[in-house]
C-alpha positions, -999 to +999 in steps of 0.1 A: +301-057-686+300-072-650+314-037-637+277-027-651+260-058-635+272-049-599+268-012-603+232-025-610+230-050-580+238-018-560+211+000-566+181-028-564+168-011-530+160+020-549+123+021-559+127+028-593+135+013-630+172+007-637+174+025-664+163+055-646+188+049-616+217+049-644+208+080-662+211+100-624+243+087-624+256+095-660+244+128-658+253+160-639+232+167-611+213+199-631+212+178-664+175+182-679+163+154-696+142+142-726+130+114-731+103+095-748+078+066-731+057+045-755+036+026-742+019+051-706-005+031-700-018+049-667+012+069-656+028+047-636+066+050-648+063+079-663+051+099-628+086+079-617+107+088-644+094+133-636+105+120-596+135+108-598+149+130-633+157+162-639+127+160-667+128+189-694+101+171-715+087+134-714+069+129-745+041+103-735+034+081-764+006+056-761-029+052-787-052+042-759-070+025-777-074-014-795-057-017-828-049-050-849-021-069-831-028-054-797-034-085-771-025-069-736-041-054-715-074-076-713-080-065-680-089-033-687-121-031-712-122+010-717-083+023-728-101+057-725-102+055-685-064+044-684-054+075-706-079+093-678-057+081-651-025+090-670-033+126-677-046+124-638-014+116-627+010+134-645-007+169-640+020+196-631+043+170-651+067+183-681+051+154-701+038+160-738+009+131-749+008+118-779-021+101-786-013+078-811+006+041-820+043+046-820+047+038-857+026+068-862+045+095-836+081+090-844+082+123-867+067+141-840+094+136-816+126+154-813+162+138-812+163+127-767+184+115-739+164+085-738+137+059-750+117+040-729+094+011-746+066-003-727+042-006-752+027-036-771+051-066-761+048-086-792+074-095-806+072-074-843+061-045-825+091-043-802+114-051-830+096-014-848+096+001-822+132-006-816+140+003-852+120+034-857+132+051-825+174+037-815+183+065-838+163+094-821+180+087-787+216+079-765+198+054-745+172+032-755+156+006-733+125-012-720+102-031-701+094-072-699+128-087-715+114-118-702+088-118-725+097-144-753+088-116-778+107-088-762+138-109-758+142-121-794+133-083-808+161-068-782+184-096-791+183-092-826+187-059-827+213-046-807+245-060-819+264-027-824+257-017-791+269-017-755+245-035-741+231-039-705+208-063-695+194-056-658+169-086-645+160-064-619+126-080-609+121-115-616+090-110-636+096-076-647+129-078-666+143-040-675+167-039-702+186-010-721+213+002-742+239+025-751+254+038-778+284+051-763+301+048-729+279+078-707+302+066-672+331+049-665+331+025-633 
């Protein structure tokens, strides 16, 4: 486990996600990728993710839109305009959308390299999310560990697992699992 805690501390100059920085290294250089993001929001790490992978398909899973339990994202009155800015941004992307809340798009996803969740950070919606979709990947992983909510869903559920815990920003804990050894350091 600390092998995978410096490998990490290596590679905090690099302007992207953690989890993305170890799937360009336990792959082959050609490898193409699927993966699934819930939670898009407006692009952001997704555009990242299609940079920096070899990205066959991204499926893009996000409602954009209010729904009972959803408390983030005050900021931003009109979901419609983030889902804009999203489709904006990842023109020319290999991404698939999915408009709709996770719960509701797991059967329309195929078995993929990778999971990322982002989406609503409470703490039973994390813990679904984690449930419905650890099975439909090799990696899954996320956004906002230190979020009191994401840390006791992640911590609960994983185990079984490898895991690997990256606090890679201060406020903007990234965190992921495997569920077998991909490298050897």
């Amino acid at each position: 486990m600390s092998n995978v805690i410096t490998y990490i501390v290596k590679h905090k100059l690099i302007k992207q996600r953690p989890m993305t920085t170890y799937l360009t290294d336990c792959f082959r250089k050609n490898y193409q990728f699927t993966g699934i993001e819930i939670g898009t929001y407006k692009g952001h790490n997704a555009k990242q993710i299609c940079e920096a992978l070899n990205i066959k398909t991204l499926y893009c899973i996000d409602p954009w839109d209010r729904y009972e339990g959803y408390k983030q994202m005050v900021h931003c009155n009109d979901l419609s305009i983030a889902e804009k800015e999203a489709r904006q941004r990842l023109k020319g992307c290999p991404v698939k959308f999915i408009k709709k809340k996770s719960e509701d798009a797991v059967d329309n996803v195929p078995f993929v390299d990778f999971v990322y969740i982002d989406g609503n950070h409470e703490y039973e919606f994390v813990k679904r999310d984690i449930e419905l979709y650890k099975d439909k990947c090799k990696i899954i992983g996320g956004h906002d560990i230190d979020r009191a909510g994401v840390k006791q869903a992640v911590d609960e559920s994983f185990d079984k697992y490898n895991r690997i815990r990256c606090d890679w920003w201060i406020a903007h804990g990234v965190w992921f699992y495997e569920k077998k050894r991909l490298i050897d350091f």
